[in-house]
N, CA, C and O atoms as a printed pandas DataFrame, in Angstrom:
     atom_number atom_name residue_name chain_id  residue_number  x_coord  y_coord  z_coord
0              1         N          UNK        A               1  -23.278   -5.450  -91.151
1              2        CA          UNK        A               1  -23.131   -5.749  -92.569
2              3         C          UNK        A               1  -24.390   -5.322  -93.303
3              4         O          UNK        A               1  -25.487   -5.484  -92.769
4              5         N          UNK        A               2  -24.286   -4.853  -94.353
5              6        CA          UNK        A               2  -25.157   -4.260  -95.374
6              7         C          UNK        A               2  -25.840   -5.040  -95.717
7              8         O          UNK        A               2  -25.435   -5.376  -96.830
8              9         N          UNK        A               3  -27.245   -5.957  -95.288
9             10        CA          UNK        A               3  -27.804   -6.927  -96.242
10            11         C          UNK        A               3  -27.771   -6.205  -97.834
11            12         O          UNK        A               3  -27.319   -6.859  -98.773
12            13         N          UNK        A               4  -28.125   -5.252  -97.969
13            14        CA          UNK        A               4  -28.098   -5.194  -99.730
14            15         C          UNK        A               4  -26.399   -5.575 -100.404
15            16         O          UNK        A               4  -26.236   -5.738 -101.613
16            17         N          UNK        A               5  -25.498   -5.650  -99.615
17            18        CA          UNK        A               5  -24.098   -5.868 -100.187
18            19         C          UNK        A               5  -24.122   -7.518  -99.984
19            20         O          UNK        A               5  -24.934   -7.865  -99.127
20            21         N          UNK        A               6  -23.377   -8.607 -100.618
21            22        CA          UNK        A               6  -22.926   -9.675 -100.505
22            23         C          UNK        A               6  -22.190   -9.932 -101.120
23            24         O          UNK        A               6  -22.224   -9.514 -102.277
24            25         N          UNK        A               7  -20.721  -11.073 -100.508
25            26        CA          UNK        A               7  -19.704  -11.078 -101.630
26            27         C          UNK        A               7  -19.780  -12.382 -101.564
27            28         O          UNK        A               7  -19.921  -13.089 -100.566
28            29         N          UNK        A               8  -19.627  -12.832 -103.260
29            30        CA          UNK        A               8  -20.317  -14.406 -103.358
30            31         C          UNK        A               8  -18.444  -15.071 -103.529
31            32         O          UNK        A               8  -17.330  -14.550 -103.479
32            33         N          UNK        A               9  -18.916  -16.272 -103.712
33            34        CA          UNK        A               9  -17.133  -16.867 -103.250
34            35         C          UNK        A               9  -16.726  -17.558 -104.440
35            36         O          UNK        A               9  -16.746  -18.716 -104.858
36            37         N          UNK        A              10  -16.216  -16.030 -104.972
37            38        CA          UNK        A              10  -15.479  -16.070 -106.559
38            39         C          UNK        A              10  -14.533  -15.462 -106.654
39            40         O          UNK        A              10  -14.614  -14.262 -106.391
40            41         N          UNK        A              11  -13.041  -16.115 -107.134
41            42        CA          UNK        A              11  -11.617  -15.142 -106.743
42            43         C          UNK        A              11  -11.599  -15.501 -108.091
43            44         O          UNK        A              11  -12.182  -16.426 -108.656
44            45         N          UNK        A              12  -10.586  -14.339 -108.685
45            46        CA          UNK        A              12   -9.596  -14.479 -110.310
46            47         C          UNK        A              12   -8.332  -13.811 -109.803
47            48         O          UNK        A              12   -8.380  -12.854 -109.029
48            49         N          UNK        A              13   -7.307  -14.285 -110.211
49            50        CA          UNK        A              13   -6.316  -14.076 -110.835
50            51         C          UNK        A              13   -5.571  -13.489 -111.833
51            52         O          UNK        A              13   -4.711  -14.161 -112.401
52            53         N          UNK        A              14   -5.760  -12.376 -112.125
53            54        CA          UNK        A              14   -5.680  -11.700 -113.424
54            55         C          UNK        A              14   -4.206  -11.674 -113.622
55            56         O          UNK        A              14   -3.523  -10.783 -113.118
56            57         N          UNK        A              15   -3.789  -12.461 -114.217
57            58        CA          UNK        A              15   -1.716  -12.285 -114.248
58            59         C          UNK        A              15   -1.038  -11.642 -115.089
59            60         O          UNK        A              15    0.135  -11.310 -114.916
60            61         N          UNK        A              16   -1.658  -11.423 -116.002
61            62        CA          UNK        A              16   -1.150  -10.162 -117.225
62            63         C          UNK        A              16   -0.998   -8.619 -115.852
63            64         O          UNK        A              16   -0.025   -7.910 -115.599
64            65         N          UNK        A              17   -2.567   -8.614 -115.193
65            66        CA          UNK        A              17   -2.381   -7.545 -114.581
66            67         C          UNK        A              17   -1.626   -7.354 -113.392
67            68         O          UNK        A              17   -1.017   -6.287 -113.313
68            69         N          UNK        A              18   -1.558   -7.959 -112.686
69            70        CA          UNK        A              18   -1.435   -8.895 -111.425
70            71         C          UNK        A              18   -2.311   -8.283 -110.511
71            72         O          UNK        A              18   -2.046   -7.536 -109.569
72            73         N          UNK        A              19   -3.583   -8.778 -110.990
73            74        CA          UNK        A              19   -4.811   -7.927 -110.192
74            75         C          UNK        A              19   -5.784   -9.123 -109.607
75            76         O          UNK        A              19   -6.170   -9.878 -110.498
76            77         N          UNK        A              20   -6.355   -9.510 -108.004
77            78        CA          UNK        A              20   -6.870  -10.180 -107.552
78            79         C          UNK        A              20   -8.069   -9.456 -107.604
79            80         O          UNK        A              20   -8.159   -8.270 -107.286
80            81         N          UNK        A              21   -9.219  -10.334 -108.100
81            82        CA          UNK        A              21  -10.695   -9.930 -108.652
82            83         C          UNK        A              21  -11.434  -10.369 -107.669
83            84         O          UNK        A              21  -11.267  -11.587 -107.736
84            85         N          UNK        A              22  -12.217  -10.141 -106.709
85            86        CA          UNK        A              22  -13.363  -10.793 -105.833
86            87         C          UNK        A              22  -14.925  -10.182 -106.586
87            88         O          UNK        A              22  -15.118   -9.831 -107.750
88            89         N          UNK        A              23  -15.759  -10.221 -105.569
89            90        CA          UNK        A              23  -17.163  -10.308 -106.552
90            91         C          UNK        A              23  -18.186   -9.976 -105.023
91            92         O          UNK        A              23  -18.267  -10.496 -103.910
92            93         N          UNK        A              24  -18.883   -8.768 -105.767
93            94        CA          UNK        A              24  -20.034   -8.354 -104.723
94            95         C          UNK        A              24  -20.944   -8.334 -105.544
95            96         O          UNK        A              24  -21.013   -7.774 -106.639
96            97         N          UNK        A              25  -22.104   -9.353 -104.657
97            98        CA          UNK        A              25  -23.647   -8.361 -105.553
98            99         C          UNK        A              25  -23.985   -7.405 -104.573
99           100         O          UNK        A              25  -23.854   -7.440 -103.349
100          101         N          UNK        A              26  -24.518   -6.407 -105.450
101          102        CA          UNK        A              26  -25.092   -5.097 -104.609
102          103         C          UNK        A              26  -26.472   -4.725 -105.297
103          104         O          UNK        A              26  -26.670   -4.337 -106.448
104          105         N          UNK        A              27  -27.203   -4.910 -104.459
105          106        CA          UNK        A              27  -28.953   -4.717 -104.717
106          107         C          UNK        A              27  -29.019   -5.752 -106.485
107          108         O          UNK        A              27  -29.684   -5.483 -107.486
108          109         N          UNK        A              28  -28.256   -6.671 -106.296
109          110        CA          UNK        A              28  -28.806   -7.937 -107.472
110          111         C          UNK        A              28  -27.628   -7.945 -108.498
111          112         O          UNK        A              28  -27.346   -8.895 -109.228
112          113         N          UNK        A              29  -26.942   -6.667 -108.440
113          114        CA          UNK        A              29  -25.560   -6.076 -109.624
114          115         C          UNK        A              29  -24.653   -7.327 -108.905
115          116         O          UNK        A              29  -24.639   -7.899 -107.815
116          117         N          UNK        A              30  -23.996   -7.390 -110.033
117          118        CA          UNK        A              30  -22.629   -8.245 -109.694
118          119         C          UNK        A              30  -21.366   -6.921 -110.114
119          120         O          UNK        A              30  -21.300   -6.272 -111.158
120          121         N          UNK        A              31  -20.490   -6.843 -108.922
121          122        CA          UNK        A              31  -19.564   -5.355 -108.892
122          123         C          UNK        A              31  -18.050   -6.274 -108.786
123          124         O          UNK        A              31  -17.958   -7.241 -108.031
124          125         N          UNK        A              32  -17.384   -6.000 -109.297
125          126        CA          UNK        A              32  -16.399   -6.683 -109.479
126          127         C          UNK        A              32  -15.364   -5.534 -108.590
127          128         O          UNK        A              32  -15.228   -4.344 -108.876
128          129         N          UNK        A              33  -14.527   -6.474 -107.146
129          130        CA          UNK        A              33  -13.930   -5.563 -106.221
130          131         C          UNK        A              33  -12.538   -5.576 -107.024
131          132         O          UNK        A              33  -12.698   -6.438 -107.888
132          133         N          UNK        A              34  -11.190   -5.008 -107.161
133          134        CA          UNK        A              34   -9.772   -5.184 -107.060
134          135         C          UNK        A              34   -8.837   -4.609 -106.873
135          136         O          UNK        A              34   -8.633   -3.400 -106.988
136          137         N          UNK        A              35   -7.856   -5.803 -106.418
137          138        CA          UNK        A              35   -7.002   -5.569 -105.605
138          139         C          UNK        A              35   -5.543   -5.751 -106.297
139          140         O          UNK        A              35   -5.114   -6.881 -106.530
140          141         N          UNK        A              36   -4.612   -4.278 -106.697
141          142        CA          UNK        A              36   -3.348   -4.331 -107.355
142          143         C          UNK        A              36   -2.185   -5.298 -106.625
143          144         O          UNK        A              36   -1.801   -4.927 -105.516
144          145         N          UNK        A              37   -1.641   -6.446 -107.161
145          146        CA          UNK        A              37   -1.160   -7.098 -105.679
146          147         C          UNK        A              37    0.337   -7.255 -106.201
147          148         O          UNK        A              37    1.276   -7.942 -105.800
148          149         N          UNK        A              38    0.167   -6.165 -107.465
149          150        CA          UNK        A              38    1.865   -6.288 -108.231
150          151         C          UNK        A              38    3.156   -6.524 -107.077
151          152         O          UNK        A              38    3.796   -7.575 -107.030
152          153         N          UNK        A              39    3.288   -5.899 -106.595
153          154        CA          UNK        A              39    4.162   -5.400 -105.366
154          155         C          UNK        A              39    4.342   -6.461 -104.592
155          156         O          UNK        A              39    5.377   -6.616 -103.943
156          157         N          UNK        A              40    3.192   -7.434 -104.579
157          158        CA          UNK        A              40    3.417   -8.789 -103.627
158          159         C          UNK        A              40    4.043  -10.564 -104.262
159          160         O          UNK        A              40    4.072  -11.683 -103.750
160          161         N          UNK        A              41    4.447  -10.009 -105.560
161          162        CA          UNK        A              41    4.988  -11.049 -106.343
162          163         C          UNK        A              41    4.377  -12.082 -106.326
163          164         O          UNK        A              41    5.044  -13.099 -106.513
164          165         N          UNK        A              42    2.977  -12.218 -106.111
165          166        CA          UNK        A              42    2.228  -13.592 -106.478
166          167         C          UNK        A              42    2.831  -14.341 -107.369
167          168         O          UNK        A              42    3.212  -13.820 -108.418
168          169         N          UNK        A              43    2.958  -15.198 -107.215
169          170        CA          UNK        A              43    3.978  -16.151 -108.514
170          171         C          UNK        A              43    2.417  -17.028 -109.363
171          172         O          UNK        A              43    2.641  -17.176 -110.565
172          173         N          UNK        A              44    1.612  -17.338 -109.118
173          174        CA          UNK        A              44    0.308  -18.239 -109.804
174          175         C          UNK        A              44   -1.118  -17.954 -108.982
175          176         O          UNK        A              44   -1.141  -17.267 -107.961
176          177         N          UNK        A              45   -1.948  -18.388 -109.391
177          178        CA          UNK        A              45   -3.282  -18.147 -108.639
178          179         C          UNK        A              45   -3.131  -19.143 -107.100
179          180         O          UNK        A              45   -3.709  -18.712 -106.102
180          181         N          UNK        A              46   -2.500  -20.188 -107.024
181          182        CA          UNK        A              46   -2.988  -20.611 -105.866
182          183         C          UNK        A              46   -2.281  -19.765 -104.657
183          184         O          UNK        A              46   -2.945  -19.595 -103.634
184          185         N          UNK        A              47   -1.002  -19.246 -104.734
185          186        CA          UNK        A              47   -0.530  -18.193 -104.259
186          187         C          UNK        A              47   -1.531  -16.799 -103.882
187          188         O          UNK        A              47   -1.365  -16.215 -102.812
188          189         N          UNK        A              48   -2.340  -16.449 -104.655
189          190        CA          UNK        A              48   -3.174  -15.217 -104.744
190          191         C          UNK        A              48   -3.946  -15.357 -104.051
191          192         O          UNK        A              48   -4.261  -14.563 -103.164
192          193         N          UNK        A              49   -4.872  -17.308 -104.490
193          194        CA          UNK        A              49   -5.798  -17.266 -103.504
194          195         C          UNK        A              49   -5.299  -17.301 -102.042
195          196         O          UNK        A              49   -5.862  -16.670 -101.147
196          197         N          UNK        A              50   -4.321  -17.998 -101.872
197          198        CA          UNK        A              50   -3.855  -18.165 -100.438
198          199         C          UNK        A              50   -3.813  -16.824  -99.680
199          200         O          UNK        A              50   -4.389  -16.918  -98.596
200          201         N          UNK        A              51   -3.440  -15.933  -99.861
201          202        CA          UNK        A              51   -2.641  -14.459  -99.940
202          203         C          UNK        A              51   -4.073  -14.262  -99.363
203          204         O          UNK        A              51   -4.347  -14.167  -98.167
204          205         N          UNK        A              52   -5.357  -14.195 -100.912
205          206        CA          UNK        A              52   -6.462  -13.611  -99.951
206          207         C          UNK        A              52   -7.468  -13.805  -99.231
207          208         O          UNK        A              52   -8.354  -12.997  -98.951
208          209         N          UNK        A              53   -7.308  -15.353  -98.772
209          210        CA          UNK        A              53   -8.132  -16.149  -97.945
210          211         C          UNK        A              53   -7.467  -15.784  -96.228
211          212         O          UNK        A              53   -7.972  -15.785  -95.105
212          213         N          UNK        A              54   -6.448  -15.572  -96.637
213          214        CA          UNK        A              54   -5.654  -14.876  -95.534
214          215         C          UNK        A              54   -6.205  -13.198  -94.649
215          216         O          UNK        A              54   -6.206  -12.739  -93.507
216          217         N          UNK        A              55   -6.547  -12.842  -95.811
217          218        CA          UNK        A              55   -7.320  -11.715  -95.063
218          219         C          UNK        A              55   -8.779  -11.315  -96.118
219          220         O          UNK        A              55   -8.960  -10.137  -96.423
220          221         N          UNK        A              56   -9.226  -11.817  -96.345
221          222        CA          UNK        A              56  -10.645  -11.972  -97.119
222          223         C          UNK        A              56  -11.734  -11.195  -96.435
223          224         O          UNK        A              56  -12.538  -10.521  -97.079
224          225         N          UNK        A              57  -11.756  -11.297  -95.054
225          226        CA          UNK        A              57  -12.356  -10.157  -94.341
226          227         C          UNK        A              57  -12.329   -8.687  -94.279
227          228         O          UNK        A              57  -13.135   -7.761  -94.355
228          229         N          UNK        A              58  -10.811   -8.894  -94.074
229          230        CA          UNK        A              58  -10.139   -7.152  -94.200
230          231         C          UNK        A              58  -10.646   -6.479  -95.637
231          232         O          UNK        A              58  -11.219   -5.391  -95.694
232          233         N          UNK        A              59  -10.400   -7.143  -96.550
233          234        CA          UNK        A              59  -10.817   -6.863  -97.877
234          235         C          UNK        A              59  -12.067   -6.528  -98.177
235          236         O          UNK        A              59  -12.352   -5.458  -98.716
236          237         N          UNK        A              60  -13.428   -7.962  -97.649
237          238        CA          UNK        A              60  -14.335   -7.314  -97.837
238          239         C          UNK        A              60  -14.812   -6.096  -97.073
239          240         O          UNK        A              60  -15.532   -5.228  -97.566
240          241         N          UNK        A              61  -14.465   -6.097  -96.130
241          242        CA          UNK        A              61  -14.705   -4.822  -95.332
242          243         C          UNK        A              61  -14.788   -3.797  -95.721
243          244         O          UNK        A              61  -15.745   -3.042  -95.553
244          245         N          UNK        A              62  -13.661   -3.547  -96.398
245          246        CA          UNK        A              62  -13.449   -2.121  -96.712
246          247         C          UNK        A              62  -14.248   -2.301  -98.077
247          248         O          UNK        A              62  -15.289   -1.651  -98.183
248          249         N          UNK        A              63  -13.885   -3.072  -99.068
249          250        CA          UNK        A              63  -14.839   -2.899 -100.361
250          251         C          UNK        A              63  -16.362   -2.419  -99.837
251          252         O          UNK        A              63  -17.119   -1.560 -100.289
252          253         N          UNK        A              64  -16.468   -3.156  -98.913
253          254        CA          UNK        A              64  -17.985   -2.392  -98.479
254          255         C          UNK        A              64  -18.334   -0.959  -98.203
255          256         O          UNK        A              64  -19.084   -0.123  -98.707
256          257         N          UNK        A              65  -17.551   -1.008  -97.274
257          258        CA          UNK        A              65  -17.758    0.894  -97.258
258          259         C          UNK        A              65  -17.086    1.806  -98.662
259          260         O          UNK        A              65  -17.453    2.973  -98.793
260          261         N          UNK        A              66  -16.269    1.306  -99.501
261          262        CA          UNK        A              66  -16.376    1.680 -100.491
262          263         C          UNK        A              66  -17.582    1.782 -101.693
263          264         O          UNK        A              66  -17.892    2.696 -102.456
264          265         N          UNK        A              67  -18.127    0.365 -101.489
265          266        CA          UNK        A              67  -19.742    0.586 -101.975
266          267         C          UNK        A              67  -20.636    1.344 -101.561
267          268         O          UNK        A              67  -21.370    1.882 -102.391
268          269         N          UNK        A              68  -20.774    1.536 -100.471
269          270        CA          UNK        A              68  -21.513    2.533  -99.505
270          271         C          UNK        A              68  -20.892    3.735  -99.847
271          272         O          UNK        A              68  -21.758    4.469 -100.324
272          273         N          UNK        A              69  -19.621    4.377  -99.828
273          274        CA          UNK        A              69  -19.768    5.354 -100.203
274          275         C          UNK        A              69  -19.520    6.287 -101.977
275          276         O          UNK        A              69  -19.254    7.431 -102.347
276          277         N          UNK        A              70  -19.892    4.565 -102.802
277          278        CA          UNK        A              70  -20.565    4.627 -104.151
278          279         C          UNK        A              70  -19.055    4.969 -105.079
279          280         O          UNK        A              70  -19.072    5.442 -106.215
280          281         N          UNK        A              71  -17.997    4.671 -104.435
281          282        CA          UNK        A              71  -16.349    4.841 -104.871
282          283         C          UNK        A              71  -16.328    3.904 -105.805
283          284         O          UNK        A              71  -15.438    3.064 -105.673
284          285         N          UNK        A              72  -16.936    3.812 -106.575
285          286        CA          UNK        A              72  -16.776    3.196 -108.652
286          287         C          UNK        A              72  -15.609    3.973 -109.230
287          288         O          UNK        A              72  -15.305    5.143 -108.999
288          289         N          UNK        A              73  -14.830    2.820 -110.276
289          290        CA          UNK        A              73  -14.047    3.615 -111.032
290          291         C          UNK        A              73  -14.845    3.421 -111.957
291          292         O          UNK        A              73  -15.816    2.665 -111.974
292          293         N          UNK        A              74  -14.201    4.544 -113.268
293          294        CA          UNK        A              74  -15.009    4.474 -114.706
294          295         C          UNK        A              74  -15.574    3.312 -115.221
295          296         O          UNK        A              74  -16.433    3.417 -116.097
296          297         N          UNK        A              75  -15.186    2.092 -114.766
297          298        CA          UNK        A              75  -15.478    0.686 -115.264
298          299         C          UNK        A              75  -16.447    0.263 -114.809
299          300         O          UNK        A              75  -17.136   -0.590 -115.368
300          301         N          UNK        A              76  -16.830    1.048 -113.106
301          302        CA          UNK        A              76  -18.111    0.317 -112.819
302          303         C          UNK        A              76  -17.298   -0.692 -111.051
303          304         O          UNK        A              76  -18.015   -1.393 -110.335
304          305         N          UNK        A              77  -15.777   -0.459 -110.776
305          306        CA          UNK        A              77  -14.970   -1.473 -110.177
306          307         C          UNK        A              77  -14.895   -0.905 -109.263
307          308         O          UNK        A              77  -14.752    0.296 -109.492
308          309         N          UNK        A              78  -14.933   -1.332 -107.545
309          310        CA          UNK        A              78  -14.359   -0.587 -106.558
310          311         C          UNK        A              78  -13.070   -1.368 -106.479
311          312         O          UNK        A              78  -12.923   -2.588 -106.399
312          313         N          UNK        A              79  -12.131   -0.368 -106.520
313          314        CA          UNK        A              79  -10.505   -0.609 -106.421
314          315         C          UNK        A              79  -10.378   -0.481 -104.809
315          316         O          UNK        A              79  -10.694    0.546 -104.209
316          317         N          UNK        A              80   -9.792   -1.850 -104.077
317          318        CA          UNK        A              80   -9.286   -1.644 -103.329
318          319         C          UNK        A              80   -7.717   -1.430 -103.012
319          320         O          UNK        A              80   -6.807   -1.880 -103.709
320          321         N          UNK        A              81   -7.580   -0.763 -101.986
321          322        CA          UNK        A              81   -6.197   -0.348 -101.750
322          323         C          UNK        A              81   -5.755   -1.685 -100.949
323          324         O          UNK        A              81   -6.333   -2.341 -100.082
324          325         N          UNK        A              82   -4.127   -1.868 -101.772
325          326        CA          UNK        A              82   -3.396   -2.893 -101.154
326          327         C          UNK        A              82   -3.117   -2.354  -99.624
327          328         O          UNK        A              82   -3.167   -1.130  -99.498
328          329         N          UNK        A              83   -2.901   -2.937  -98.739
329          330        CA          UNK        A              83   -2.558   -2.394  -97.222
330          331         C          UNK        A              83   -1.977   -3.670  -96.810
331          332         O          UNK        A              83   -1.859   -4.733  -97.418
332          333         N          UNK        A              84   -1.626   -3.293  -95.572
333          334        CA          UNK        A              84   -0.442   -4.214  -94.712
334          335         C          UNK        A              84   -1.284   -4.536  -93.930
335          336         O          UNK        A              84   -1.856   -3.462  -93.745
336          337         N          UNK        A              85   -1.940   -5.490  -93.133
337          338        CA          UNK        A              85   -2.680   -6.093  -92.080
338          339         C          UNK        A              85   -1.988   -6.798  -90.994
339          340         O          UNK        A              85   -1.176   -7.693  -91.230
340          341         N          UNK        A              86   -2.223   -6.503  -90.082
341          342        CA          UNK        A              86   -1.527   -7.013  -88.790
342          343         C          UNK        A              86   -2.407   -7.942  -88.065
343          344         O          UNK        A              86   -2.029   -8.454  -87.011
């Protein structure tokens, strides 16, 4: 693990979008990770959180090497890709 990466333990719910928000600081920045979860019919946030406490690892994982390899959208956001986890 990247000591300069850390993801502090902050979820949103974005339901207009249906976009699950997590939260990395990176070298002191606060980077806001997300995850499109339209497709998974979250019905409310406690649903969302459940969903990503469920694989919260898998997630940060990859947001990480997405930081590492500096994959920002125009906003400043690493978008992670929804995936299937086994």
């Amino acid at each position: 693990m990247n000591q300069a990466i850390q993801f502090i333990d902050r979820l949103e719910f974005r339901e207009p979008d249906h976009k699950l928000v997590f939260f990395a600081q990176v070298n002191g920045m606060l980077v806001e990770c997300i995850i499109a979860v339209s497709t998974l019919k979250l019905t409310d946030e406690s649903h969302a959180t459940e969903y990503f406490e469920k694989y919260r690892f898998e997630y940060e994982e990859r947001a990480e090497q997405l930081i590492e390899e500096e994959s920002y959208n125009s906003a400043g956001q690493i978008e992670v890709d929804l995936v299937s986890f086994s």
